[in-house]
C-alpha positions as CSV (number, residue, x, y, z in Angstrom):
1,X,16.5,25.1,-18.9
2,X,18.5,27.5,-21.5
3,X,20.9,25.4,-23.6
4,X,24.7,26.0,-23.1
5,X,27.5,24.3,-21.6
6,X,27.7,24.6,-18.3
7,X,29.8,23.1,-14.9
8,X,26.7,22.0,-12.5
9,X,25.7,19.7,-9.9
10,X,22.0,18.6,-8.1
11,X,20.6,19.0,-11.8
12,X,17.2,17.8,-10.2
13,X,17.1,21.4,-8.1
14,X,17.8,23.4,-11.3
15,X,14.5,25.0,-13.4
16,X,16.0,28.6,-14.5
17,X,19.0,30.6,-15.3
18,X,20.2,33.8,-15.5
19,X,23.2,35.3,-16.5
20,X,25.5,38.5,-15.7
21,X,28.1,39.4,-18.4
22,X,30.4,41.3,-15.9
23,X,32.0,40.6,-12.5
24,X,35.4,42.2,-11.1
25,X,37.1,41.7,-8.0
26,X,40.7,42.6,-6.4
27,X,42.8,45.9,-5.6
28,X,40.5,47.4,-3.3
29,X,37.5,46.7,-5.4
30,X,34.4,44.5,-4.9
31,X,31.6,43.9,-6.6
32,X,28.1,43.0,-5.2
33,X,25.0,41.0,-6.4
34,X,21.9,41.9,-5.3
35,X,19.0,39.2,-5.8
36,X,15.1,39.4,-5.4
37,X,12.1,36.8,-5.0
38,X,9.2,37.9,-6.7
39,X,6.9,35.0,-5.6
40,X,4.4,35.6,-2.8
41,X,4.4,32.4,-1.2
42,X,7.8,29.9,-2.0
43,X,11.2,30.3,-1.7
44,X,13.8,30.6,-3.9
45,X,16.7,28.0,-3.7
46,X,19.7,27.5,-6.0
47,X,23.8,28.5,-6.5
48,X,25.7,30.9,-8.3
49,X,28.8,30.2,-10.4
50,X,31.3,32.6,-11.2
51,X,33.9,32.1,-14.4
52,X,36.6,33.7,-15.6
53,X,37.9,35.4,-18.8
54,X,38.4,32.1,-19.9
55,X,35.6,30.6,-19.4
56,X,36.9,27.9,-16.4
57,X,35.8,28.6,-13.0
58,X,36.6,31.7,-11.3
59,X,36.9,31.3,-7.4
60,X,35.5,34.6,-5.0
61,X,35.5,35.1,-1.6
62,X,31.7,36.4,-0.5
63,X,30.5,37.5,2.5
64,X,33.5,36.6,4.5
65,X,33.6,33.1,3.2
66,X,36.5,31.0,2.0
67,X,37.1,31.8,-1.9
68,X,35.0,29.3,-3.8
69,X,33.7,29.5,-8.0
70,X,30.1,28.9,-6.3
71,X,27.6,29.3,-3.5
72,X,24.3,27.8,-2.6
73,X,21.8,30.2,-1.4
74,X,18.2,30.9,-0.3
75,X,16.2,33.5,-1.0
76,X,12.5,33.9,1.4
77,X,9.3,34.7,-0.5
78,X,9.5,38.5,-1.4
79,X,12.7,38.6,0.5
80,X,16.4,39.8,-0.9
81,X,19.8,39.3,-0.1
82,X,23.2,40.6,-1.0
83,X,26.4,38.7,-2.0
84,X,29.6,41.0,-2.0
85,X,33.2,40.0,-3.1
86,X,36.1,40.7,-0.7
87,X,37.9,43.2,-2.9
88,X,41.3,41.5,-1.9
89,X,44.1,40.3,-4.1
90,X,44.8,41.6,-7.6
91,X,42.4,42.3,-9.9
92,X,40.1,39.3,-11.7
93,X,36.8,39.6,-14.4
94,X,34.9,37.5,-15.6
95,X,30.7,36.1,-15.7
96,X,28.0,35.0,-13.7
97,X,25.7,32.2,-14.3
98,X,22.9,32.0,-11.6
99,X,20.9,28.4,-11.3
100,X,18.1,28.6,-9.3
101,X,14.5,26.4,-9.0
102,X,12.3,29.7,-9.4
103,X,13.3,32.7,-11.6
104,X,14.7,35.6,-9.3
105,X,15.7,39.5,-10.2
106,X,19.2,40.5,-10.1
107,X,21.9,43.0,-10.5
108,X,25.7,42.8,-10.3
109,X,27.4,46.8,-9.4
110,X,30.9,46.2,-10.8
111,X,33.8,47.8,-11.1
112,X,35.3,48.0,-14.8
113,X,39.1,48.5,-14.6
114,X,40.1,51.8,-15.4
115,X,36.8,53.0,-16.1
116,X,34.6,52.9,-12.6
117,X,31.6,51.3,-11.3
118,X,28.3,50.2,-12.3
119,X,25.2,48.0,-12.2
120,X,25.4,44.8,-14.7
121,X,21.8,44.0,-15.2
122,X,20.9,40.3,-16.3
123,X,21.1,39.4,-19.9
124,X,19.3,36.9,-22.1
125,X,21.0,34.1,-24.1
126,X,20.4,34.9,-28.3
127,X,22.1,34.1,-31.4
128,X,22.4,37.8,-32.2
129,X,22.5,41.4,-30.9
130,X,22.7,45.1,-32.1
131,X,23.7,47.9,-29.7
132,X,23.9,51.4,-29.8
133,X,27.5,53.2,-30.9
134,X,28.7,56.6,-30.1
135,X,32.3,56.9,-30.7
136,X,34.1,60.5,-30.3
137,X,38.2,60.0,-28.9
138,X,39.0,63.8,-29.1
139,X,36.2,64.2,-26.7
140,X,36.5,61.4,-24.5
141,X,33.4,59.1,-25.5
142,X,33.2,55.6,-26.5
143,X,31.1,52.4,-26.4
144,X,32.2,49.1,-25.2
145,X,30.7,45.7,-24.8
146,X,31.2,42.9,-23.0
147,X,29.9,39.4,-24.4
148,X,30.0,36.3,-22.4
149,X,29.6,32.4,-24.9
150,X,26.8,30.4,-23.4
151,X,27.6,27.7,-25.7
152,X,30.2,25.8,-27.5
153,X,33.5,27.2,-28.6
154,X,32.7,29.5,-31.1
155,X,33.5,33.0,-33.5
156,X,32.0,35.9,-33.2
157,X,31.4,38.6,-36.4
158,X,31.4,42.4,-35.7
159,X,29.8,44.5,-37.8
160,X,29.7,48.1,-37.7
161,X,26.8,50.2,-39.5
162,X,25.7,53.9,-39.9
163,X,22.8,55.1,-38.9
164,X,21.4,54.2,-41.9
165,X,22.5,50.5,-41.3
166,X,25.3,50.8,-44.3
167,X,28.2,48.2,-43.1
168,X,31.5,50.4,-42.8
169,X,33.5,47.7,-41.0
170,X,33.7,43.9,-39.7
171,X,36.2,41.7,-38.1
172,X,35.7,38.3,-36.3
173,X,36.9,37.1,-32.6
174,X,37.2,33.8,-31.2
175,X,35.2,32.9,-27.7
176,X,35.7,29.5,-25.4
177,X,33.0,28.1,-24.1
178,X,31.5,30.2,-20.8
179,X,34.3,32.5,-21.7
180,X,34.4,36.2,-21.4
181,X,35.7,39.4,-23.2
182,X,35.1,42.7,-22.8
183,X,36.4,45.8,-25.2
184,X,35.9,48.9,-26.3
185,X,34.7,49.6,-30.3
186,X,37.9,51.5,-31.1
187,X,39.9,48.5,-29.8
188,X,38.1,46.1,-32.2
189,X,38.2,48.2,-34.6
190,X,41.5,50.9,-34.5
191,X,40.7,52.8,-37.2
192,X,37.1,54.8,-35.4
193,X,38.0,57.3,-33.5
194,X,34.4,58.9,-34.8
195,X,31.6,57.1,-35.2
196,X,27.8,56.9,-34.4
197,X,25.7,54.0,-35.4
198,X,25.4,50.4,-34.8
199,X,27.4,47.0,-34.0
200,X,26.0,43.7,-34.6
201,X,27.2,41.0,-32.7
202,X,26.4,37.3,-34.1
203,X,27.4,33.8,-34.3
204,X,27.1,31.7,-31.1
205,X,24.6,31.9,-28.2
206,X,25.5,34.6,-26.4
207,X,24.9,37.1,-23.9
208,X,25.9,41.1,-23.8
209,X,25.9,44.4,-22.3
210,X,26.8,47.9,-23.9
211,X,29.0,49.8,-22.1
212,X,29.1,53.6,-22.5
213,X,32.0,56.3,-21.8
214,X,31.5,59.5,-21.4
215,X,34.5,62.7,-20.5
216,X,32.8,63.5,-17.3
217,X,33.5,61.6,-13.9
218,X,30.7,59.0,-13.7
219,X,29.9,59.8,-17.1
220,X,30.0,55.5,-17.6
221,X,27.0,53.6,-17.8
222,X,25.5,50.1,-19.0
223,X,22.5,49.0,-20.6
224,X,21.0,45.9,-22.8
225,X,21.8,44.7,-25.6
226,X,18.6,44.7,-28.6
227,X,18.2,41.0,-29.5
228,X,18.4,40.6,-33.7
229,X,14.4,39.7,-34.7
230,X,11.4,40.6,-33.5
231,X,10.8,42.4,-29.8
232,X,9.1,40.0,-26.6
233,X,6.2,41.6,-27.1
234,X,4.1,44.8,-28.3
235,X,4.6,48.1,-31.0
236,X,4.9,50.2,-27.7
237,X,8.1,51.1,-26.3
238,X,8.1,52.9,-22.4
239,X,10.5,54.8,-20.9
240,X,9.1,55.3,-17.8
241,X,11.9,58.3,-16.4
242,X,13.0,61.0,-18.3
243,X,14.5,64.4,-17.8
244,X,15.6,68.0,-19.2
245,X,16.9,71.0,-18.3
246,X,19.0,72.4,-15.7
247,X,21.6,70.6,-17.1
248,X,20.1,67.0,-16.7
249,X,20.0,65.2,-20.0
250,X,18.2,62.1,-21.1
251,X,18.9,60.1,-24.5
252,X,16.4,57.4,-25.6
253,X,18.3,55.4,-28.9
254,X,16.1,53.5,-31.3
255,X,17.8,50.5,-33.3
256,X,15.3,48.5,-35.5
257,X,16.1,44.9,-35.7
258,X,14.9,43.9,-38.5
259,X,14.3,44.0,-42.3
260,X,12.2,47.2,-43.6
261,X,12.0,50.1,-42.0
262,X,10.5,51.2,-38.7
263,X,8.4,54.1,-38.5
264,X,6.6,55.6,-35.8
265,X,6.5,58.6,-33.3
266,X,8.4,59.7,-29.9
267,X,6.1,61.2,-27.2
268,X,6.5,63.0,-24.1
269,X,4.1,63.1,-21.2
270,X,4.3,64.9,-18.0
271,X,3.0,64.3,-14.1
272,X,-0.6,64.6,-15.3
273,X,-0.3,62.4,-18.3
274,X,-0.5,65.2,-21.0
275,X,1.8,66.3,-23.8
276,X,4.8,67.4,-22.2
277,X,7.2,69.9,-24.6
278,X,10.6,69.4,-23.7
279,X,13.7,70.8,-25.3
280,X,15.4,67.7,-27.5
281,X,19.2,68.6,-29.6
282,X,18.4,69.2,-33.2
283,X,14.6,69.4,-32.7
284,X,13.8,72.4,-30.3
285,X,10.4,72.1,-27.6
286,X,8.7,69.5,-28.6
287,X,5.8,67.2,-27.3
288,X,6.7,64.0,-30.0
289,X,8.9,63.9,-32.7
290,X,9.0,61.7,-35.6
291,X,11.3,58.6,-36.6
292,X,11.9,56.5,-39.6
293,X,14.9,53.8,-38.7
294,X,16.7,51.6,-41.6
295,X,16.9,48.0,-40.9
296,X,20.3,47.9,-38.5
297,X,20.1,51.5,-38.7
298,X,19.4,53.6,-35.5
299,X,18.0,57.2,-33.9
300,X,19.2,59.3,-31.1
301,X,17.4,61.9,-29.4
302,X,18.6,63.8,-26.7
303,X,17.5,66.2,-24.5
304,X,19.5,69.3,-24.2
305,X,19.8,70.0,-20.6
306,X,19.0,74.2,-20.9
307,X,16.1,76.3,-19.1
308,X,14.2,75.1,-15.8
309,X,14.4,71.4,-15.0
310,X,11.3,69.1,-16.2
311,X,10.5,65.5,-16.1
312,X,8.2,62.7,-16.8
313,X,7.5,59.8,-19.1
314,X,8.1,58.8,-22.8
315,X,6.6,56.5,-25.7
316,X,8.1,55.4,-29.3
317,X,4.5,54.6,-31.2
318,X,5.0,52.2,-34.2
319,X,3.3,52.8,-37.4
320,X,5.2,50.3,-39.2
321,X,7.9,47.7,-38.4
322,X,9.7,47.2,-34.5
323,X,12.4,48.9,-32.9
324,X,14.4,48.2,-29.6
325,X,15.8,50.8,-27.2
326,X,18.5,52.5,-24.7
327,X,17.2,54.7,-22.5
328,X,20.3,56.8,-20.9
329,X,20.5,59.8,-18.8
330,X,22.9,62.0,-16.4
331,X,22.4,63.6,-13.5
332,X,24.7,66.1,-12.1
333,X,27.7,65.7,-9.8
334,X,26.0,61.9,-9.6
335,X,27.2,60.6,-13.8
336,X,25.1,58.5,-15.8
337,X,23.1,55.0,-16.1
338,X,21.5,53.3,-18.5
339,X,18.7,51.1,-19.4
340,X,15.8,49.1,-21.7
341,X,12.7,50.2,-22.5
342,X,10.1,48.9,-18.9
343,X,7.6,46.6,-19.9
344,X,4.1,47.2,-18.5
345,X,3.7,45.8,-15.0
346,X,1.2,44.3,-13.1
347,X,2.9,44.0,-10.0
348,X,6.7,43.8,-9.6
349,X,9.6,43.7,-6.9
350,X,12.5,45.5,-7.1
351,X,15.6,46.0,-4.4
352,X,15.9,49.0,-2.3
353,X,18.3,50.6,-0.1
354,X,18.6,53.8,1.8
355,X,21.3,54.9,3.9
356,X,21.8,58.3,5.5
357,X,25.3,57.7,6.7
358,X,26.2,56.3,3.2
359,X,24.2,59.2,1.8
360,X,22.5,57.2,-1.0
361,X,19.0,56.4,-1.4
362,X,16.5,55.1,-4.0
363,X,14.1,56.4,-6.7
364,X,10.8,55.0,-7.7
365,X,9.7,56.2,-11.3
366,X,6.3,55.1,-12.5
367,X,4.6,56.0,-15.7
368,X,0.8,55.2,-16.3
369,X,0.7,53.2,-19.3
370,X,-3.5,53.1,-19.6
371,X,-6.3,55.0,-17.5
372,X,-6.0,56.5,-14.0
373,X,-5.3,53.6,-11.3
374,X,-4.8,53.0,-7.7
375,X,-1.3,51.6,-7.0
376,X,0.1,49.9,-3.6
377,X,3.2,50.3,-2.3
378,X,4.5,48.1,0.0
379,X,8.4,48.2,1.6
380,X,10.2,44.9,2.6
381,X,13.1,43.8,4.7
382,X,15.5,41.0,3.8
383,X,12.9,38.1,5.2
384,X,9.8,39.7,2.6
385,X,7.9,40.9,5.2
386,X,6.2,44.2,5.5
387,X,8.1,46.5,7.3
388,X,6.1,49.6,10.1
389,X,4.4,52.0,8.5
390,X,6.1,50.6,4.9
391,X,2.6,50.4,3.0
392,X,0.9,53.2,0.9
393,X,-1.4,53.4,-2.0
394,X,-1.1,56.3,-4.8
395,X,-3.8,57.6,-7.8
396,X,-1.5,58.0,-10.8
397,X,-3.4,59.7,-14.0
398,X,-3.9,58.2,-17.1
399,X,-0.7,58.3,-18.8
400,X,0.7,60.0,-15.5
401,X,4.1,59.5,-14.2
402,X,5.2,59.7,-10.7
403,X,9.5,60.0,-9.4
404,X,10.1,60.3,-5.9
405,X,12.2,58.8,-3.2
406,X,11.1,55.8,-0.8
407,X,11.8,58.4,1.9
408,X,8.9,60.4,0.3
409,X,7.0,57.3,-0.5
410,X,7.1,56.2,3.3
411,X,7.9,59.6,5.5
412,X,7.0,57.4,8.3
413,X,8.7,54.5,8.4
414,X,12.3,53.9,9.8
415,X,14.1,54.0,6.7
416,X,17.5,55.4,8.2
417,X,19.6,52.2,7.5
418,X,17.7,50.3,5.3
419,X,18.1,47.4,2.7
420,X,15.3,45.4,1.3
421,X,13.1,45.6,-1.4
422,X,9.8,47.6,-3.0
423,X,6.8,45.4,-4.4
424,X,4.3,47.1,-6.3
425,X,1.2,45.9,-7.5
426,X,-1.3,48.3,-9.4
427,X,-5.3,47.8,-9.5
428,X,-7.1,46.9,-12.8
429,X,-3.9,48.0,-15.1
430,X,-0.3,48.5,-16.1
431,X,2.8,50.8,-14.7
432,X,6.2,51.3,-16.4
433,X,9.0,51.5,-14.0
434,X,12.5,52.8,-13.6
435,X,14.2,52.1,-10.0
436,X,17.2,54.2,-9.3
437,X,19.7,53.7,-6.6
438,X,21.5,57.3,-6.2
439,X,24.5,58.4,-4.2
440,X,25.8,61.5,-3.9
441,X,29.4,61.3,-5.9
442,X,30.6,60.7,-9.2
443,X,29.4,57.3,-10.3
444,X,27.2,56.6,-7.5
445,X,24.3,56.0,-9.7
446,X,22.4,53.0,-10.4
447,X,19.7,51.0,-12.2
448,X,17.7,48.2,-10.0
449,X,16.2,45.2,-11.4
450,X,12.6,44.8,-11.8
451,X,10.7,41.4,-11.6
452,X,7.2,40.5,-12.1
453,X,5.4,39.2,-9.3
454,X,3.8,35.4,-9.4
């Protein structure tokens, strides 16, 4: 079990954790957790805790319940479910800390006061974290973060660096135990009003997310935070969704963690898996452009949204040293999401939902990381099980990259009204994925959790 400090009971049930940095509730707004099984064949079984700014327990209503600071719950093999806040009452924040006795996927959409809603995926407990900055007030932007204390009563350092990792700025802030604060960078710090660069976060064992503003309505998005040390695993980073032109734009941001430099290249691929030249700010067409990152220093390149719409896939390629990264994009009259690099999958599960009266439905992105495979497809309601006519297979090209809706995935199945979840399982290699739940309004975009399959 993760160290920390926590408020728990039937410790014998209890053999993972995970841990959401943001949930709101109150004024007319709700919040809603979405979980996912990935095993084949057992249940999952455990509780979720909710606590407040302050780190003591934060009682919600869900699903019509009495108001409680946690619920038991059980999730079927390959099956989902959905836990929503009653939206009543004045407005509360705070965490979530999810015990369970088999890991699970997960996503929290919360609403940020005064800024709007979004998806909160799960984040890992570390000593240390750097995230992306992009501060402009005249025009609207800035980045936030959100940090919840998985440990003892502790204080946190702020750092702020260029590009080129040079420290400009630091202050400290104090954190109680399983408390929570969220802020934007020009609020811990008063003097940026212009900035683009880097914050480290350190001192404790926490957790984070990055929070980013935009001018635009639903220009507000989240993604991870890029542990401090070394990257899980691999010199490859995938980004298995990106876009350009008619006015779409994609940003992939590159933060190395760690002492030296990184070096390496950025490459585009399209449908078919080859070069793919797309239009990136400062750089023109281009198939793959270069990067060389300082320690605690980052890179941003962005796509610039002219000419005829394009998609596909992207790769950073190390030569020397690691880097983490943010993948964010808009999409118009939808707004913006964010994410982390995919890993490559063998199989995976991730939620779905569709809904024509709602007008929202999901995307499926899926980038080839090796030769040409076969994948299988396979939509699930709430219980796990297969749903009529929800299974089909797809050739994807080495290094190809496929986006398209589950309505296109599965033309034939009854997919009207429909909440459950996608597995995906891929014959004699590896897939990067992005799963995107889009609406058809201002901040009705978001990024679903994906889980490896056991």
């Amino acid at each position: 079990m993760t160290t920390g400090v926590y408020n728990l009971t039937r410790l014998e049930l209890i053999l993972y954790s995970h841990f959401f940095t943001q949930i709101s509730n109150g004024t007319n707004s709700s919040s809603s957790l979405r979980f996912t099984n990935p095993s084949r064949d057992s249940s999952s079984r455990g509780s979720v805790g909710f606590f407040a700014d302050d780190g003591t327990p934060l009682p919600l209503s869900i699903n019509g319940n009495s108001a409680q600071s946690s619920f038991e719950f059980t999730i079927p093999p390959l099956g989902s479910i959905e836990l929503v806040t009653d939206g009543l009452g004045g407005p509360v924040a705070g965490s979530v800390q999810l015990f369970v006795d088999r890991p699970v996927g997960g996503v929290v959409q919360a609403a940020f006061p005064d800024l709007g809603s979004t998806g909160v995926g799960e984040s890992q407990l570390m000593d240390g974290f750097l995230v992306p900055v992009m501060v402009d007030l005249a025009r609207g932007m800035d980045t936030g973060i959100t940090i919840m204390n998985g440990g003892a009563e502790t204080a946190l350092k702020l750092t702020l660096r260029t590009t080129e990792g040079n420290e400009i700025e630091a202050t400290e802030i104090d954190l109680s135990a399983n408390a929570h604060r969220s802020g934007l960078v020009h609020e811990f710090f008063p003097g940026i009003v212009e900035f683009t660069g880097t914050l480290a976060v350190e001192g404790g064992l926490i957790a984070g997310t990055v929070m980013q503003l935009g001018p635009d309505a639903g220009a507000f998005s989240t993604s991870p935070v890029i542990p401090m040390g070394p990257p899980p695993a691999g010199d490859t980073l995938y980004f298995a969704h990106v876009t350009g032109g008619d006015n779409s734009g994609t940003s992939i941001i590159l933060i190395n963690p760690l002492p030296g430099r990184a070096k390496g290249n950025l490459a585009f691929f399209d449908d078919d898996g080859n070069d793919l030249e797309i239009d990136l700010i400062g750089f023109g067409p281009v198939s793959s452009v270069p990067f060389d990152i300082a320690s605690a220093g980052s890179a941003v390149f962005t796509t610039s949204g002219r000419g005829a719409f394009v998609d596909g896939s992207a790769r950073a390629l190390l030569n020397e040293g690691h880097v983490g990264g943010v993948l964010r994009f808009s999409i118009p009259a939808v707004g913006s999401a964010g994410s982390g690099p995919s890993r490559p999958w063998h199989a995976f599960i991730s939620p779905v939902k569709r809904s024509e009266e709602a007008e929202l439905t999901t995307l499926v992105a899926l980038h080839n990381t090796g030769s040409a495979t076969t994948l299988n497809l396979t939509l699930r309601d709430a219980n796990g099980t297969a749903i009529s006519r929800g299974i089909t297979s797809l050739r994807l090209m080495a290094h190809g990259h496929i986006a398209r809706t589950i309505e296109e995935l599965f033309p034939r199945a009854v997919t009207t009204e429909f909440h459950g979840a996608l597995t995906v399982t891929v014959e004699g290699g590896t897939v990067a994925a992005m799963v995107l739940q889009l609406g058809n309004a201002p901040g009705e975009v978001l990024v679903l959790p994906i889980t490896p399959l056991y």
